[in-house]
C-alpha positions in Angstrom: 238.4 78.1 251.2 236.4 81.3 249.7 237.6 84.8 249.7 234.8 85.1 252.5 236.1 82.7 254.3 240.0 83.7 254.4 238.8 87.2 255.3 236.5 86.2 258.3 240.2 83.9 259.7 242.2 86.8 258.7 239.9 89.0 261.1 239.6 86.4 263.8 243.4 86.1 263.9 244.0 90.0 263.9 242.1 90.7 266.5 243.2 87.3 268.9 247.0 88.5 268.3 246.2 92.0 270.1 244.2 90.1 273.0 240.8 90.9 271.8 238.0 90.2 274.2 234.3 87.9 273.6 234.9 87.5 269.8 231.0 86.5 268.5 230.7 86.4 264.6 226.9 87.3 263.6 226.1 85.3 260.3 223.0 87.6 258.8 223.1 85.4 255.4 219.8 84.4 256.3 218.1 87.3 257.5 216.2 89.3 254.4 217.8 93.0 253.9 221.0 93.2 255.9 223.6 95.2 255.0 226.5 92.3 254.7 226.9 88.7 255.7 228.3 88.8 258.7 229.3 91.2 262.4 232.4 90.3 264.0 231.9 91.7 267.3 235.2 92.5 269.6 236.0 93.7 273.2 239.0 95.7 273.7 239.8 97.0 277.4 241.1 100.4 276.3 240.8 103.2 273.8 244.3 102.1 272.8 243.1 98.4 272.7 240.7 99.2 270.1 242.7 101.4 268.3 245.5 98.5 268.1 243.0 95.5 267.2 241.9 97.8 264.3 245.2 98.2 263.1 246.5 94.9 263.8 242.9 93.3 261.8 243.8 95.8 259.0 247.3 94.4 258.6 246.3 90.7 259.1 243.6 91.2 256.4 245.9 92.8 253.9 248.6 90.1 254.2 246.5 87.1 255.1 243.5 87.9 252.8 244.6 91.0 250.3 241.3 92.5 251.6 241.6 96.1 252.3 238.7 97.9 254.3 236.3 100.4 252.1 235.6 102.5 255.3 236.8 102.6 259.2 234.9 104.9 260.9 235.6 106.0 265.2 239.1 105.5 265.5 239.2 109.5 266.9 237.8 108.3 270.4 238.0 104.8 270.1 235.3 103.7 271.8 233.4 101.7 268.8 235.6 101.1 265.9 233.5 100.2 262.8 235.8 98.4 259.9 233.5 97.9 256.7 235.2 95.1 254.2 231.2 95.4 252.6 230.2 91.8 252.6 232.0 91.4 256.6 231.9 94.2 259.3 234.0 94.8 262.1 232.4 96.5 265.5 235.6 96.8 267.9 234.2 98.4 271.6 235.3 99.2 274.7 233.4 97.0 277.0 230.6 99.8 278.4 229.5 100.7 274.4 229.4 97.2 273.8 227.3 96.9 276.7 225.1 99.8 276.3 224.4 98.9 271.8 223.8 94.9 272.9 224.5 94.5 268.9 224.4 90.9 269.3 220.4 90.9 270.9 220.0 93.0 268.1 220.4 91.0 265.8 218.9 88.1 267.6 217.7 86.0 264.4 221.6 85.8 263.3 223.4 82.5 263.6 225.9 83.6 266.9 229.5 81.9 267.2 231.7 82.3 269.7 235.4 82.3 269.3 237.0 80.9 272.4 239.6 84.1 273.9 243.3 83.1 273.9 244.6 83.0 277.3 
């Protein structure tokens, strides 16, 4: 499995242990001058959702993947949480700014996958 690939799980899991909502991964690797590889786009039902899928991604990345984040940025209001690992990205929303950004239409050329939500 590549470092890439440990990180994506690592992500994946973190954010299905705190109940996180319409996980899609976005693989850009084949879309000319993007600024990573890959989204991984998450709905959280609160402010305090998002805030703890960040930190629970965060932890699971550390001890899962040894990947630490070089930025997080909009854990204040918590209403998009952006978690840059550089070649992965993190968007973490609450459902109405997820709604009103539409990242995934966005980037419409990307490869989508959907991860299934634990219930």
């Amino acid at each position: 499995m590549s470092k890439d690939e440990k990180l994506l799980n690592a992500i994946v899991k973190g954010l299905q242990d705190k109940k996180g909502r319409d996980i899609v991964i976005a693989d850009l690797t084949r879309i000319d001058d993007t600024i990573c590889k890959q989204f991984v786009i998450c709905t959280g039902g609160s402010p305090t959702q998002v805030q703890a899928l960040t930190v629970s991604v965060g932890d699971v990345a550390r001890e899962e993947a040894s990947a630490k984040p070089v930025a997080v940025d909009g854990m204040r209001h918590a209403q998009w949480v952006a978690m840059d690992y550089a070649d992965i990205i993190v968007h973490i929303f609450l459902p109405e700014m997820r709604e009103f950004y539409d990242i995934e239409h966005l980037w419409a050329d990307a490869n989508l996958t959907q991860i299934p939500d634990l219930d």
